[in-house]
C-alpha positions as CSV (number, residue, x, y, z in Angstrom):
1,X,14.3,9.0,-7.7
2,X,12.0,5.6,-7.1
3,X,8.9,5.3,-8.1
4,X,5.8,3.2,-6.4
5,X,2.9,2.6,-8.3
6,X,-0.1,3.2,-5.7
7,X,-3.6,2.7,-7.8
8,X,-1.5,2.3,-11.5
9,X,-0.3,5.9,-10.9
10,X,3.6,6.4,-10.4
11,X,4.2,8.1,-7.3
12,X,7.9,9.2,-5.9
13,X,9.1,7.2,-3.3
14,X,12.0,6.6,-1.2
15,X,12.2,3.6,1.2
16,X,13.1,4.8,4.5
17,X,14.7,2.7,7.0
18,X,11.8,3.0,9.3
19,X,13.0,3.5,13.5
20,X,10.8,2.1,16.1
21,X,9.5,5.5,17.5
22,X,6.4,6.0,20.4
23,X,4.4,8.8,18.7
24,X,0.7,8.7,19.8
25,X,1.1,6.7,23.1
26,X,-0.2,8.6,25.9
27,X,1.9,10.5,27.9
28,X,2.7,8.8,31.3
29,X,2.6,11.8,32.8
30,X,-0.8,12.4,32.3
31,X,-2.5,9.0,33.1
32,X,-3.2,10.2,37.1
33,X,-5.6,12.3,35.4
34,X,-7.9,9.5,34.5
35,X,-7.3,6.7,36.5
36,X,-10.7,7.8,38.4
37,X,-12.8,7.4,34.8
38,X,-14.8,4.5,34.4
39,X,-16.7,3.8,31.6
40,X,-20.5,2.8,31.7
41,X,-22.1,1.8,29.3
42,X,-25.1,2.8,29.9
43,X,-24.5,6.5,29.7
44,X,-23.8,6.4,26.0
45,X,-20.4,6.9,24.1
46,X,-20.1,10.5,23.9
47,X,-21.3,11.3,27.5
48,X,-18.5,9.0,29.0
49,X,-14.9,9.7,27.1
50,X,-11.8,10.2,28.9
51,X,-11.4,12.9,27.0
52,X,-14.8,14.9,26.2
53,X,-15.4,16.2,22.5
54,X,-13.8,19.8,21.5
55,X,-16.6,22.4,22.7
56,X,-17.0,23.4,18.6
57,X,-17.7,20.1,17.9
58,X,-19.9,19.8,20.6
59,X,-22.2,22.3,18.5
60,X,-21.3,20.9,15.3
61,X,-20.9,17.0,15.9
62,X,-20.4,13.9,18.6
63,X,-17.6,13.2,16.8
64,X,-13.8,14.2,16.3
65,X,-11.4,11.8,14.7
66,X,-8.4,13.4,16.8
67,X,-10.1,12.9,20.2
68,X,-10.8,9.6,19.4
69,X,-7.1,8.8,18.6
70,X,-6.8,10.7,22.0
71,X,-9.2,8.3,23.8
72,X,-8.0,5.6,22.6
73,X,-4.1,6.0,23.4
74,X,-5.5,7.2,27.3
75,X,-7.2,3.9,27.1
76,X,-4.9,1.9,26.1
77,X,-2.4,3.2,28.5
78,X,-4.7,2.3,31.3
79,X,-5.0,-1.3,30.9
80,X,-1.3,-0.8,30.3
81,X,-1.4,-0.1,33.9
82,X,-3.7,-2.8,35.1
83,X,-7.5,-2.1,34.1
84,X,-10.0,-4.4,33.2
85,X,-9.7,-5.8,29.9
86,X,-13.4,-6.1,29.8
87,X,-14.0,-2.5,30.8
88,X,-11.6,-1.4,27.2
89,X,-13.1,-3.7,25.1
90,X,-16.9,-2.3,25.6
91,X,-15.2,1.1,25.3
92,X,-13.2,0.3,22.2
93,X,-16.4,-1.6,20.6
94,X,-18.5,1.5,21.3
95,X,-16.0,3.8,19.8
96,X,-16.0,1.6,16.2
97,X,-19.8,1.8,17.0
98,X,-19.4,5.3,16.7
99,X,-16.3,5.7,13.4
100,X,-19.1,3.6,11.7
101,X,-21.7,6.3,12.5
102,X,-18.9,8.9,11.0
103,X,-18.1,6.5,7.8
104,X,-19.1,6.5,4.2
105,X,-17.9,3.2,2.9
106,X,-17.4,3.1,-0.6
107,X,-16.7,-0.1,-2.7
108,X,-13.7,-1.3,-0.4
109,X,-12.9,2.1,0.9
110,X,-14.0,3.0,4.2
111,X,-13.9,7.7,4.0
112,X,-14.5,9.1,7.9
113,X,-16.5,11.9,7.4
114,X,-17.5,15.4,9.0
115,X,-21.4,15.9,8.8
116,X,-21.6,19.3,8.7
117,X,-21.3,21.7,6.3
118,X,-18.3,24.0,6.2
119,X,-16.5,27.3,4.7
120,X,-12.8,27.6,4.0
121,X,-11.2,30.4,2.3
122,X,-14.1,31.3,0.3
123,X,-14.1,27.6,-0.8
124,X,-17.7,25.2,0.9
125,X,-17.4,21.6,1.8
126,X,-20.7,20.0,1.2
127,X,-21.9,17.3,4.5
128,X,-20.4,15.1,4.3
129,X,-16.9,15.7,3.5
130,X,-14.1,13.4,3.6
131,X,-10.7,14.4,5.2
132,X,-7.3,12.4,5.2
133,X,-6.4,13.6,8.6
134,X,-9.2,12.2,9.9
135,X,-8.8,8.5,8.0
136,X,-5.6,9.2,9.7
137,X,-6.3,9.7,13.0
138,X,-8.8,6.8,12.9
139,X,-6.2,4.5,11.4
140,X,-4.0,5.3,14.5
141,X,-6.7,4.8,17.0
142,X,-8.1,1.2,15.4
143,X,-3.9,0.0,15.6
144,X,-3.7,1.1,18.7
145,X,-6.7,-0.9,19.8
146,X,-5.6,-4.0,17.8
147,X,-1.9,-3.5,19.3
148,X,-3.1,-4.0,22.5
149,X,-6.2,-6.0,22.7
150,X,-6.5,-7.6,19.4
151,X,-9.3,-6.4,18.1
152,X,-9.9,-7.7,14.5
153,X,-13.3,-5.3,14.3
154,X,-10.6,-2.5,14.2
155,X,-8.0,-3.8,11.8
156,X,-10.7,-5.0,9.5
157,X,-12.1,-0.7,9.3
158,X,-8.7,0.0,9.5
159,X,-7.7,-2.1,6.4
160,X,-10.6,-0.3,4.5
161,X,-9.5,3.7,6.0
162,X,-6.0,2.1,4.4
163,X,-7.9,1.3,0.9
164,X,-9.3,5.0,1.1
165,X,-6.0,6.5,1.5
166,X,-4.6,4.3,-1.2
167,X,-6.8,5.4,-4.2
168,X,-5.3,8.6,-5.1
169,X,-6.9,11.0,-8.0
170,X,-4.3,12.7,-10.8
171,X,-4.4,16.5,-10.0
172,X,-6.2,17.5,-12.7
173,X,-8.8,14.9,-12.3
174,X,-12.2,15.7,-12.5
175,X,-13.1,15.7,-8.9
176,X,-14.6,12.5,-7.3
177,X,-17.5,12.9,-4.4
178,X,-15.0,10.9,-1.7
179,X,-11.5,11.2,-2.5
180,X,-8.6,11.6,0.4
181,X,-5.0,11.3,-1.7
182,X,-3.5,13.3,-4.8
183,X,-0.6,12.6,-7.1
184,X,0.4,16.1,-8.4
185,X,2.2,17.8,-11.6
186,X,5.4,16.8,-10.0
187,X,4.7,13.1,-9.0
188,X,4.4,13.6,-5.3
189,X,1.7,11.8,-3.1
190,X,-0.7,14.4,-0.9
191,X,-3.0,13.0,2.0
192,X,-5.3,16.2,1.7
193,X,-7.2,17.3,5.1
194,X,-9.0,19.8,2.9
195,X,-10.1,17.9,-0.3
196,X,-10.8,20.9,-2.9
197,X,-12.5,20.5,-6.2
198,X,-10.8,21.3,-9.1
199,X,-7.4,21.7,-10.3
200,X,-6.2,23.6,-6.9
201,X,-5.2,21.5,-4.4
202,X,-5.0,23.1,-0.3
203,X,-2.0,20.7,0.3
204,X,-2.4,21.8,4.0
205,X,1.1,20.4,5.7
206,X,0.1,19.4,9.5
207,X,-3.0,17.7,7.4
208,X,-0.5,15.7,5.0
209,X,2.4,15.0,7.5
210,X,0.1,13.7,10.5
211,X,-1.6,11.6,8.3
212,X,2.2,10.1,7.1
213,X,3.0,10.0,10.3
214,X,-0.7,7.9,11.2
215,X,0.1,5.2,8.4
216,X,3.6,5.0,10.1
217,X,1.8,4.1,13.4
218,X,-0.6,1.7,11.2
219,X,2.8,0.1,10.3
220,X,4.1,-0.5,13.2
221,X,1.3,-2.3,15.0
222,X,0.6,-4.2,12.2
223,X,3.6,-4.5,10.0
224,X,1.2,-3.5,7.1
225,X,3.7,-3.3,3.6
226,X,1.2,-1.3,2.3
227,X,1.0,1.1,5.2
228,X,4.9,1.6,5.3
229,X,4.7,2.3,1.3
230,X,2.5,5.1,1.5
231,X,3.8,6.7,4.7
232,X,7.3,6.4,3.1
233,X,5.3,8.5,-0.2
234,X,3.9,10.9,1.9
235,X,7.2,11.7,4.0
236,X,9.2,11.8,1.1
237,X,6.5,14.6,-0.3
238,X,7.6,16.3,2.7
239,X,11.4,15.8,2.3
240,X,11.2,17.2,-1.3
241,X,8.6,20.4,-0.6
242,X,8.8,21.8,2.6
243,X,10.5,24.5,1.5
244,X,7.5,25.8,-0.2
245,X,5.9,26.6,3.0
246,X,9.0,28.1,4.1
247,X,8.4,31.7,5.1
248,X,11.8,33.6,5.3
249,X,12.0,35.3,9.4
250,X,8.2,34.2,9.4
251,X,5.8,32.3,10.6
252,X,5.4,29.2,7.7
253,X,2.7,28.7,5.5
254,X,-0.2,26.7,6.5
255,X,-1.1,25.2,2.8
256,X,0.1,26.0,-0.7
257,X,-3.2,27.3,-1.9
258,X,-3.6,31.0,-3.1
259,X,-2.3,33.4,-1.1
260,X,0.0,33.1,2.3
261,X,-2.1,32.5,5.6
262,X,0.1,32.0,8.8
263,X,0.0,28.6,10.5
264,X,-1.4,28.6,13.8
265,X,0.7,26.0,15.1
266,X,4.8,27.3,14.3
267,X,5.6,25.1,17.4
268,X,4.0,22.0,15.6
269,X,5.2,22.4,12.1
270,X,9.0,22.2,13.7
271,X,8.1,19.4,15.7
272,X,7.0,17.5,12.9
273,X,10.1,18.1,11.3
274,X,12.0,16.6,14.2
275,X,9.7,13.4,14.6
276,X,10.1,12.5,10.9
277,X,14.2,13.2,11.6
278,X,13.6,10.6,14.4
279,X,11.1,7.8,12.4
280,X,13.5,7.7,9.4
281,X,16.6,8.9,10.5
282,X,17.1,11.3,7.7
283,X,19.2,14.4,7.5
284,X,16.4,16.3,5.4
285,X,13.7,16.3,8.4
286,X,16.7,17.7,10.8
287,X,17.9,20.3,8.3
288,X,13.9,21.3,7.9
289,X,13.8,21.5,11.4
290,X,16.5,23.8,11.5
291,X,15.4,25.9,8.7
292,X,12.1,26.6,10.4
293,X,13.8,27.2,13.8
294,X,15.7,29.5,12.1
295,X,12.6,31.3,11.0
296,X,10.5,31.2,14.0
297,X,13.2,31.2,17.1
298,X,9.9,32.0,19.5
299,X,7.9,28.6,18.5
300,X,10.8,26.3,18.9
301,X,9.4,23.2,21.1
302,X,11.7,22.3,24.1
């Protein structure tokens, strides 16, 4: 087993031989829908997405890092297909108006956060709270805007999201206010959607592998080292754990934290499995995805 040091602490690592694989581009199928949207500025950010807000967030927030990612591949995919340059650009410089409205920047860390105070299994996130998914799913959105406009205003948040996700805490830390990453008992690098205080970690696995699978994307608009190191961490967490959210003729576990709760996305967790068999190539993902087929023959994707 290799080990990477990543903020002076030794993390396991394996070096995948990385595939070129499409993951967050927009489905061509779908880009009819929006080729009637035009953006104006003048109507404001949030009243003029391709893709409006999630109705809860609507009540909670103007702002989910997953819809942005969203926006931003529909976007992108349009000019692909032969709109304005100048109409993307004020869209994309509105959204990074926006992350920065949804960022705590600390030292050279840049944390997206949720401003709103939440309750998860008995445990309460203060606003505002940090989440790796949603570094993540920024990350993706600022490469794809760099990738195909070249927009230094995203890679240069994007280099501090990266910074964020690269300053893991030792499991039994004492909890820091803004923290994203974990190294646990066992060596292994978490991206944590859910960052708990304390020695209990959520380890939530859509959270952790998404976020892999975002730095992956970072990678390969960028060619960022440092972004293929830590999604090579993070995916080799998952080659050496999924089992633990294995639930035998079940529906798998959604975290590792206290007691089993179902996932509410069995079709996604085996999906993942099969995009990290087709990113690196290795048998482990494919014999995951098999294992949690096995379990869950009614949530297998076509």
């Amino acid at each position: 087993m290799s080990k990477l040091n990543i903020n002076y602490i030794p993390v396991n690592y394996k070096n995948y031989d990385f595939n070129r694989y499409p993951v967050y581009q927009q489905d061509p199928r779908r880009i009819g829908l929006y080729e009637n949207w035009k953006y104006d500025r003048e109507k404001g950010i949030s009243e003029n997405l391709i893709l409006p807000w999630p109705e809860k967030y609507e009540r909670r927030q103007p702002f989910n890092a997953h819809r942005v990612m969203q926006n931003v591949a529909a976007a992108s995919a349009l000019l692909k297909k032969g709109r304005e340059e100048d109409e993307i650009v004020a869209f994309f410089e509105d959204i990074i108006s926006l992350i920065d409205d949804f960022s705590e920047v600390v030292g050279d860390c840049r944390f997206i956060v949720n401003r709103f105070a939440y309750q998860w299994r008995g445990r309460r996130f203060p606003n505002p709270w940090p989440s790796a998914l949603c570094n993540g799913h920024v990350l993706a959105a600022l490469a794809m805007m760099y990738e195909s406009i070249g927009l230094e205003a995203a890679k240069d948040r994007a280099e501090q999201l990266l910074n964020a996700l690269a300053m893991p805490v030792l499991w039994d830390a004492e909890a820091y206010h803004f923290w994203v990453s974990v190294v646990d008992q066992d060596g292994y690098l978490w991206f944590e959607e859910r960052p708990l205080g304390g020695h209990e970690k959520a380890h939530v696995l859509n959270g952790h592998i998404g976020t892999s699978v975002c730095l992956y994307c970072y990678w390969q608009a960028t060619g960022s080292e440092r972004a293929r190191e830590l999604a090579s961490c993070g995916m080799y967490t998952v080659e050496n754990n999924a089992d633990k959210f294995r639930v035998p003729n079940s529906v798998n576990r959604y975290d590792l934290y206290r007691d089993y709760i179902a996932d509410y996305g069995p079709r996604r967790t085996i999906q993942q499995q099969r995009a990290l068999f087709s990113i690196t190539g290795d048998a482990a993902f494919k014999e995951h995805e098999i294992m949690f087929s096995q379990d869950m023959p009614s949530h297998i994707p076509d």
